[in-house]
Structure formats: C-alpha cells, structure tokens
C-alpha positions in Angstrom: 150.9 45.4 74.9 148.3 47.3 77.3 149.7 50.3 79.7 147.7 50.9 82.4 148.7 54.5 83.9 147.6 56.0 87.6 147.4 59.0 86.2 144.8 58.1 83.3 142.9 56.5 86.7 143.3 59.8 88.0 141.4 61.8 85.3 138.7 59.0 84.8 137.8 59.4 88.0 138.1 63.5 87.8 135.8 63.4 85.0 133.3 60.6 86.4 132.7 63.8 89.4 133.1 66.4 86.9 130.1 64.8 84.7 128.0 63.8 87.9 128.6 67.3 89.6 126.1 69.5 87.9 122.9 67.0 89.0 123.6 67.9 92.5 124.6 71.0 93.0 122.4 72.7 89.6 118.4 72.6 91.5 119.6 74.8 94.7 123.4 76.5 94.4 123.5 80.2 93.4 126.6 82.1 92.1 126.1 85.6 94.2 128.1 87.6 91.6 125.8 87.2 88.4 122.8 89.1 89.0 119.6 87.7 87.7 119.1 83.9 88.6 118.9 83.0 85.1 122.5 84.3 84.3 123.6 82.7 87.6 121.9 79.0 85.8 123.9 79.8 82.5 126.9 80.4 84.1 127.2 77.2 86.3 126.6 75.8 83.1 129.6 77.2 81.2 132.0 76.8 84.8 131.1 72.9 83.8 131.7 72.3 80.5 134.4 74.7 79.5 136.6 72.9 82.0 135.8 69.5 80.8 136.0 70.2 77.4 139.6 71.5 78.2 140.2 68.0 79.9 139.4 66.5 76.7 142.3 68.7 74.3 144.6 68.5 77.3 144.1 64.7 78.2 145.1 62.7 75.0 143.3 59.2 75.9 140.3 61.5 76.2 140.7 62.6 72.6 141.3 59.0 71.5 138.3 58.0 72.9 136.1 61.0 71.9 137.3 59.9 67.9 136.6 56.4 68.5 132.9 57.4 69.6 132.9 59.3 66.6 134.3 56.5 64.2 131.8 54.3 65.8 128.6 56.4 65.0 126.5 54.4 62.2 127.1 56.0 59.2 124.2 57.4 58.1 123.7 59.1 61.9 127.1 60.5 61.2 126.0 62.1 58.1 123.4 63.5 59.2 125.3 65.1 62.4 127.4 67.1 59.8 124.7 67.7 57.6 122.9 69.5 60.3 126.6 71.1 61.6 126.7 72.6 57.9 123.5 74.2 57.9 123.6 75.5 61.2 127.1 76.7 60.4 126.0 78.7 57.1 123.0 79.7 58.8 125.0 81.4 61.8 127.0 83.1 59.0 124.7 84.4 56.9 122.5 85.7 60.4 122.3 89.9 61.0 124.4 89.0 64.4 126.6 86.2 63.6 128.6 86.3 66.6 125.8 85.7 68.9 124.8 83.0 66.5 127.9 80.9 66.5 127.6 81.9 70.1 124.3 79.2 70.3 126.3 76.6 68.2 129.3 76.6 70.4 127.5 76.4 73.4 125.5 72.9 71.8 129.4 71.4 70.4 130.3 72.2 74.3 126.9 70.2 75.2 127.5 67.5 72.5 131.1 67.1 73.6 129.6 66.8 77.5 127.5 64.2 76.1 130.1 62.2 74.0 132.9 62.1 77.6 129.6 61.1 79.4 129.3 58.6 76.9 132.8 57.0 77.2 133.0 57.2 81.4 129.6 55.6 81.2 130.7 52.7 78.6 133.8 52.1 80.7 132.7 52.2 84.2 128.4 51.4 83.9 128.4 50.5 87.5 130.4 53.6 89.1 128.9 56.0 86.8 125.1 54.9 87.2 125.4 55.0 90.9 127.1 58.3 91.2 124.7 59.8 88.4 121.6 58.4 90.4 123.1 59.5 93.7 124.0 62.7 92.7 120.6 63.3 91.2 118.5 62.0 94.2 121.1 64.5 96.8 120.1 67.5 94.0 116.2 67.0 94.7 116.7 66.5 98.4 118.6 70.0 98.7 116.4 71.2 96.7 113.3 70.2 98.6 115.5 71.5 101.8 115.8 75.0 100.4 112.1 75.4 98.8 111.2 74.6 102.4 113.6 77.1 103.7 112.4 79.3 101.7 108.7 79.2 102.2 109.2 78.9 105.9 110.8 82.3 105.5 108.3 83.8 103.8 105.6 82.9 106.0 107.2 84.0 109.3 108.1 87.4 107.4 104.4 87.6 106.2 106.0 88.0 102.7 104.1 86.5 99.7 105.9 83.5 99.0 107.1 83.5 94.7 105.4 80.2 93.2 106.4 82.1 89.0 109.3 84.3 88.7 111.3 83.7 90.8 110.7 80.1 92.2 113.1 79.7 95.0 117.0 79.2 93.0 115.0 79.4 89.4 114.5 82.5 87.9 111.0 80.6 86.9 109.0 78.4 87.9 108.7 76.5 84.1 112.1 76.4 84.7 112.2 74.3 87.3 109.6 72.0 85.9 111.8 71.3 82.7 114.4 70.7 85.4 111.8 67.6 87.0 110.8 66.6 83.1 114.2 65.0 83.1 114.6 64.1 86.6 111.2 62.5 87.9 111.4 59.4 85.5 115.0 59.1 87.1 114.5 59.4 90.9 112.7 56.0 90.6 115.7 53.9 89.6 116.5 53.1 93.0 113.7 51.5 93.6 113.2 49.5 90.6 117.0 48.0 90.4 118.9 48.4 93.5 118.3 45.7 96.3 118.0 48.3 99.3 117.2 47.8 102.8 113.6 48.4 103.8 114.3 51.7 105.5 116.5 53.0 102.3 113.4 52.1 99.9 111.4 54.8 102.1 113.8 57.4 102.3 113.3 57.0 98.4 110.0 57.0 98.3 109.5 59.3 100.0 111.6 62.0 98.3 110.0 60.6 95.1 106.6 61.2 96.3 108.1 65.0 97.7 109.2 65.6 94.0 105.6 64.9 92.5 104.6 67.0 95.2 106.5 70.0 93.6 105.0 68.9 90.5 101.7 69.3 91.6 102.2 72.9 92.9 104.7 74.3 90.5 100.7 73.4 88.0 102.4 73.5 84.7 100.8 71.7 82.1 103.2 71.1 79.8 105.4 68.8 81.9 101.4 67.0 82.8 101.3 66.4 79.2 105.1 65.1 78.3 104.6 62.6 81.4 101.1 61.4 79.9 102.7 60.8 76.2 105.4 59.1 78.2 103.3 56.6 80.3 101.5 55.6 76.7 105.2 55.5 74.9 105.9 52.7 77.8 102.5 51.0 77.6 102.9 50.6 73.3 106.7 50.0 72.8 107.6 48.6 75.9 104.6 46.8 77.7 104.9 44.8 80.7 108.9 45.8 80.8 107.7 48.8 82.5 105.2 47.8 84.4 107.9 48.0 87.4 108.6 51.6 86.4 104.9 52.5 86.1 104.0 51.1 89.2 106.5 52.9 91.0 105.7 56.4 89.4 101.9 55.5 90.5 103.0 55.5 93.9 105.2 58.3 94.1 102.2 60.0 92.8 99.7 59.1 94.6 101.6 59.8 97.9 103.2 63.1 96.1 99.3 63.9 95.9 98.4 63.7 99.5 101.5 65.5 100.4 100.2 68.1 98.0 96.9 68.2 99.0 97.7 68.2 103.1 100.1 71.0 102.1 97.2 73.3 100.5 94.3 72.5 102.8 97.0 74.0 106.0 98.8 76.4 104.1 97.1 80.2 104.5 98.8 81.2 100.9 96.4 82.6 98.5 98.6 82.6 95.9 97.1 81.3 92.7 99.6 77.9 92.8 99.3 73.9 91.8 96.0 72.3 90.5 94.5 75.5 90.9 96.5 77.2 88.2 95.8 74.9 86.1 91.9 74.7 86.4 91.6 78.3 86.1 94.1 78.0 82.6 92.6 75.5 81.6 93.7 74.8 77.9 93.9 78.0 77.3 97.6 78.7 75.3 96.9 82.4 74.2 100.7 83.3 74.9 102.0 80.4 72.9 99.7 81.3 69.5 101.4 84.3 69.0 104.7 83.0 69.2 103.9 80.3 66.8 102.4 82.6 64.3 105.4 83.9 64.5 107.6 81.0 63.7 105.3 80.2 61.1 106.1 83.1 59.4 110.0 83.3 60.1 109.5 80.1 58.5 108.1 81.1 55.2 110.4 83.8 55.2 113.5 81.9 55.3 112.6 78.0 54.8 116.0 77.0 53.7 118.6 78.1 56.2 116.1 80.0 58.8 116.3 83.7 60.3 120.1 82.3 62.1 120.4 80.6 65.7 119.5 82.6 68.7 117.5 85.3 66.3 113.8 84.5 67.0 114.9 86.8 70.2 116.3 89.8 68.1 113.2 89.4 65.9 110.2 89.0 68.7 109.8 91.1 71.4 106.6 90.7 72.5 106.3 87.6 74.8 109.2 85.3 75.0 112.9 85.0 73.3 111.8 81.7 71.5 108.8 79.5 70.4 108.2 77.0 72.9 108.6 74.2 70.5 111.8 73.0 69.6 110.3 72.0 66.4 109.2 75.3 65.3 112.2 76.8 66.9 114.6 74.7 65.0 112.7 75.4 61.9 112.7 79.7 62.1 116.5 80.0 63.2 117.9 77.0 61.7 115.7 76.1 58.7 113.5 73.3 57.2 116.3 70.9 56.5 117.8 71.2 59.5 114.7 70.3 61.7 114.2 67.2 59.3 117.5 66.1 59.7 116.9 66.8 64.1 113.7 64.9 64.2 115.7 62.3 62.5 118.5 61.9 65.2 116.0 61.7 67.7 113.8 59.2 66.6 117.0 57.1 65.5 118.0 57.7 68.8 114.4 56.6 70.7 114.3 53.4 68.4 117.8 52.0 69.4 116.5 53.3 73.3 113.6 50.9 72.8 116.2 48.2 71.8 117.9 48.5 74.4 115.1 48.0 77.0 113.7 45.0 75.3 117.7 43.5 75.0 119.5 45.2 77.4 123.7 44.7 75.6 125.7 44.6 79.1 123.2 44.2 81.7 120.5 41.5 82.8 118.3 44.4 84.1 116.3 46.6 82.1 115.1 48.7 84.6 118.0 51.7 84.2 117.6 51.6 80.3 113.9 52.4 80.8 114.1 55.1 83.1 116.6 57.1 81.1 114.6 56.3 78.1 111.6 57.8 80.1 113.4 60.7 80.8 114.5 61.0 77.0 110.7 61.1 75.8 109.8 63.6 78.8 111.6 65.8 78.2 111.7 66.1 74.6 108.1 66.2 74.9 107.9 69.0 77.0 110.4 70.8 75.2 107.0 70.7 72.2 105.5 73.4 74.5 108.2 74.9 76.4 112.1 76.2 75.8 113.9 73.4 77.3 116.0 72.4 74.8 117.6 75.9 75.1 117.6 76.7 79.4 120.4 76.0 80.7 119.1 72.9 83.4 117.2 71.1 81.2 119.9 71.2 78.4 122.3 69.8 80.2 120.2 67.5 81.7 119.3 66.0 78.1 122.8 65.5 77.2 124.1 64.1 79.9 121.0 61.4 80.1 121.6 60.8 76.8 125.0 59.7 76.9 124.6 58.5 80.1 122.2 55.8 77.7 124.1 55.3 75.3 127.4 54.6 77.3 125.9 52.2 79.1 125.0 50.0 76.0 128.0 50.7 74.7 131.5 48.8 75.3 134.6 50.8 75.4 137.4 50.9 77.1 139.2 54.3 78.7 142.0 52.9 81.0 144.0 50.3 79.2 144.3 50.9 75.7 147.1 49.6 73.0 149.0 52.8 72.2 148.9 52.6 68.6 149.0 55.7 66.3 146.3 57.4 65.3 144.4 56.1 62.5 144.8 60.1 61.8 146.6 63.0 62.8 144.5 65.6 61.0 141.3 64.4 62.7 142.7 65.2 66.7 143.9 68.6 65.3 140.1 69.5 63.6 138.8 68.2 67.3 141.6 70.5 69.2 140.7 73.3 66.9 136.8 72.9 67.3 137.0 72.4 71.1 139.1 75.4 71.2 137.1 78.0 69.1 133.9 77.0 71.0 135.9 77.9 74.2 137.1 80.8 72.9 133.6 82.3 71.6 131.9 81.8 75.1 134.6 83.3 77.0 134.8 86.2 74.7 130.8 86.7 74.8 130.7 86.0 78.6 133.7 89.2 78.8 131.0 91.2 76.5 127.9 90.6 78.6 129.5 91.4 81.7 130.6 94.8 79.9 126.9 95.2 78.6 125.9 94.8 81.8 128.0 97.2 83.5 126.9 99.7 80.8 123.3 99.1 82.3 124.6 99.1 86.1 123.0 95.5 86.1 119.3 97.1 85.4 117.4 94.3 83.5 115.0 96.1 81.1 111.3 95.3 81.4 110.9 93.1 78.4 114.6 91.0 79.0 112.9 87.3 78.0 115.5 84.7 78.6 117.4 83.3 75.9 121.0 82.6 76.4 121.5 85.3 79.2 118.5 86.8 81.4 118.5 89.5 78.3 117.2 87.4 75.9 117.2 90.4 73.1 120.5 91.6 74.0 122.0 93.1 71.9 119.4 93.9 69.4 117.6 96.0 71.7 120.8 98.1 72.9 121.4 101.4 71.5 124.8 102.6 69.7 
C-alpha cells in the first residue's frame, strides 16, 4: 500500500531550499561575527550542513532513502568507499593531533552525507531541483557581480586601492574565488543550452555569463585557465559534437566577457597589478608551489602507508601555505599511498559513468544538463591539481553538491510515496544515526575550541595563519602551552 504524507512533502521541499541555499547566498553574504573572511566562509558552511545532516537522523524517510543510496552503490565502488573510510580512519588515529584530524574527516562524512540527500531530492524531483540549483546559482553570480561593483565603486570615490588578492571583495582570496567560478562557469550556461527562454531572458543570461568570464579574466589565475583548457579537450575527445552546444556557448560568453574585460582596463585608472597582466608578468613561473611539493614528496616517503594524518601537512609546513595545492599529493602526505589510489579510483569511476550519461542520458531526452555538470566535475577537479579546492570551504561544497546533483538526476528514486516496509536492517540506521551524530558532535566541539583559541589571541591572526580548516591554518601546532 503507498502513504503519501504532507508532512514528508513538507520536508522534501525544506531540503530541496536547504540544498539550493548555499549557491546563492555563499559568493557575497558575510557573517559579521567571525572575524577573518575565511572563518566567516567555513562557518556558513557548517550553519548548512550540520542542520541538514540533523534532518536526515530526525526525518526517518530521509534515513531510508540515504541506505537505499547506499545499498544501491555498485559494489566494488562501495568497497572502495570503506576501504578509503578505514585508512583515513587509522590514519587520523594514529596522527600527533588526532582530534583535529578526525576533525577533517567529519567535516567530508558531513559533505558526503550533503552530497548523498542532494542525490535523493535530485532523483525524486530532476525538474524542481535543476531549476532551483541553476536559479540559485545564476542569483549567487549576479549578487556577486552587484557587490564586486559596489565595492570597487567604493574604493575609487575613496581613492582607496581597490584589493584584487587578499581580500577580493567577500573572499578572503582571490584564488578563492576562482575555485568558486571553476565550478560555477560551466554551469551558468545551462540556461541557454536547455531552457526555451524568451529572447530578452537569453540576454540577461548572457550577459551575466559573459560578466562572470569577465571576473575570470581579472581575478588572472592560471590555474582555473588551465582546468577550463583540459576541460574543453575532455569534451572535444569523449563527448564530440554532444557539446558542441555547450562549447559554443562558453565561446561566446568569452569572447563578450573579453571585451567587457578589456573596456574595463583600458577606462579604469587602477594600477594595481590585476587580470592578463598578472599573468604575463607570472608567466609559468610556480616557484611557490615547488616547495610545497617537495614537501609532499617527502611526507610521502616518510609515511607512504597511512600518511603524516588529515589536516597535518599544516602542523608540519609553515612556510607558504597549509596544504600542497594538489589534491593528489595532498591526499597522498596526510592520508597515504593507498588511499589516493583508491580516490583517483572513485573519481574516474565516477567521470566514466558521467560520460555515459551524456552520450545516454537515463531520464531525460536532453543532454545538455548532464554535460554541463560533467564540465563542472572535470574543472574543478582539475584545478584542485594546482590549487586547495578540494579543501576551501566554496569549492568543496560546490563539488558535492554538483556531484550529486549528477548523479540524482540519472538516478530513479522515489522520496514521497514509499511502501512502509521494515528495514531490511535495524543495525545499519543506528551505525548511520551514530556516524551522523559523532561528526556533528566533533565540529561543534572544535568550532567551541576555536572560538576559545581565538579569544585567547583577542582575534589577532598571526602573520603566517595559511588557511586550512579555519583562517589559522596551523592552529594549534603553532600555539604555545
């Protein structure tokens, strides 16, 4: 017999805005009370997934439905899931801080979990939830767009030097921002390529595509330059003509993006070093990310098996940054040589059934969303090869929410009416409950201790405080009994 309860309607649709919130309030909305900017990032991050990980112990059809994505992982994906859970598990334990260790890997269950109830809103409602996702991704860039505007305006009638690094208007960089847009530019073009909009509603997106390759093209950073090329040829060999719509699209937000660019720096009187600039005077020189790879390299030697423990490449390296900028590398010094064989892996498992899924779409006669989100997948993962994405709090969630957003959409699944039937087992909703719950517990504990640690400091940032999980990246190595 199939039940359909309002109140189950209720929280479907309480989770649909939940999951869609943080793509359009993330780019521009700033929590006054944390501080640095970065700290204000991570902690928007944790205000969302903390309370919709709670949904999912408190709401049971949310727990039946985060175990049937589970049983319905292919198996050998599954075991290598728990695989890498084990190692990073022993790994954390074993690590000279393993609080701020499991600290890491509760934060990524929380992510994972995000990932897996965007998954099932997604598989149950593809049309609501890739309209609001789009929508609430497109609204992000334009406040964004409003406030960098704002804020340069400001600066110029203060005769104040406008801040194209650290910080870049609500980013506490400017990299960050452009991890942000690794994951968001592929996106901003689905619009265009699948919805049947009025003439005048194909310019306003357009045009706020082209504005958002503008920002590209003065934030200069090369790495995102060099994800979106690797992308564009990933298209051209797996895909072919199938994204030629995509492609031509991007070309024209681009090319318009340019001339916005370029109009912008031939009036502008900022001498800032900015944009195309930047990067002609950097050329391909990558001084600062040698030394941090030498550095991996050896953390790897070191430790091949299990790693130095998550999160402690920043208790370990002070000189330049908290971590590697290369997820590779960075998963091989804290986590170990296994575990990055098992994570490359997942992730090409994951690209090859996204590749399916453009050439034979499962639920839908149009490609066109499938490829976009795949072209987000492969930007930013790319990226994250020269930069700290998979770690920042945008871009992380950014991945996992695209990436269930992909998979939920191929994906068939019900939510709403379901035959109440007993669980297949018990034992496996009170390992979930208990899970959920610890992870909760750590990052409300650890956000009570930095708060503390920062009181101790009246708030003072120390000069070498590289971001890892809070603005202090080498908190609390560096702090003194």
């Amino acid at each position: 017999m199939i039940f359909r309860n309002p109140t189950l309607v209720v929280s479907r649709f309480l989770g649909c805005a939940c999951a869609a919130l943080y793509g359009l309030i993330a780019p521009w909305y700033l929590l006054e009370f944390t501080g640095p900017l970065y700290d204000s990032a991570r902690l928007l991050e944790l205000i969302l997934l903390i309370p919709i990980a709670a949904l999912l112990i408190v709401i049971p059809i949310w727990r039946r439905q985060a175990l049937t994505v589970f049983t319905s992982i292919p198996n050998t994906i599954k075991i290598g899931l728990r695989a890498l859970s084990i190692l990073a598990l022993t790994s954390s334990i074993l690590a000279q801080f393993p609080e701020k260790s499991l600290q890491e890997i509760s934060l990524f269950l929380l992510l994972f979990m995000f990932g897996i109830i965007c998954q099932f809103l997604t598989s149950n409602n593809r049309t609501l939830m890739d309209r609001l996702f789009i929508a609430t991704i497109l609204l992000g860039a334009l406040l964004f767009i409003c406030h960098f505007v704002i804020c340069y305006l400001a600066a110029v009638v203060t005769n104040i030097p406008f801040s194209w690094v650290t910080p870049f208007v609500s980013f506490s960089n400017v990299r960050f921002f452009s991890q942000y847009q690794a994951y968001t530019l592929p996106i901003l073009v689905i619009p265009l390529v699948t919805f049947k909009l009025p003439f005048r509603w194909r310019a306003v997106t357009l045009i706020l595509l082209a504005f958002w390759w503008a920002l590209h093209f003065a934030t200069g950073t090369r790495s995102v330059w060099v994800a979106l090329i690797v992308t564009t040829l990933f298209l051209l060999i797996f895909l072919k003509d199938r994204a030629r719509q995509w492609l031509i699209w991007q070309l024209m937000g681009m090319l318009i993006g340019g001339i916005f660019y370029l109009a912008f720096d031939y009036l502008t009187l900022d001498n800032s070093l900015y944009g195309l600039g930047s990067i002609t005077k950097r050329g391909l020189d990558d001084n600062g990310r040698w030394p941090l790879w030498l550095n991996a390299f050896e953390m790897i030697k070191n430790h091949p098996l299990l790693g130095i423990g998550p999160m402690h490449f920043a208790f370990n390296n002070f000189t330049i940054a908290a971590h590697p900028h290369n997820s590779i590398l960075h998963i091989a010094a804290e986590y170990g040589l296994p575990a990055v064989l098992i994570a490359v892996y997942l992730v090409v498992a994951l690209l090859k059934k996204a590749v399916v899924w453009c050439i034979k779409p499962t639920y839908s006669e149009n490609p066109q969303i499938n490829i976009a989100l795949t072209a987000s997948l492969v930007c930013g993962l790319c990226d994250s090869l020269l930069s700290g994405n998979i770690i920042m709090p945008h871009s992380q969630m950014m991945l996992f929410m695209i990436g269930g957003w992909l998979i939920g959409r191929n994906q068939a699944t019900d939510l709403i009416s379901v035959e109440l039937q007993p669980l297949q087992s018990k034992g496996r909703t009170l390992v979930l409950v208990a899970v959920v719950l610890a992870a909760i517990t750590i990052q409300l504990n650890d956000v009570q201790s930095y708060y503390s640690y920062m009181k101790r400091t009246q708030f003072s940032v120390p000069e070498y405080a590289h971001p890892r999980f809070w603005n202090d990246g080498h908190w609390p190595a560096e702090e003194k009994p």
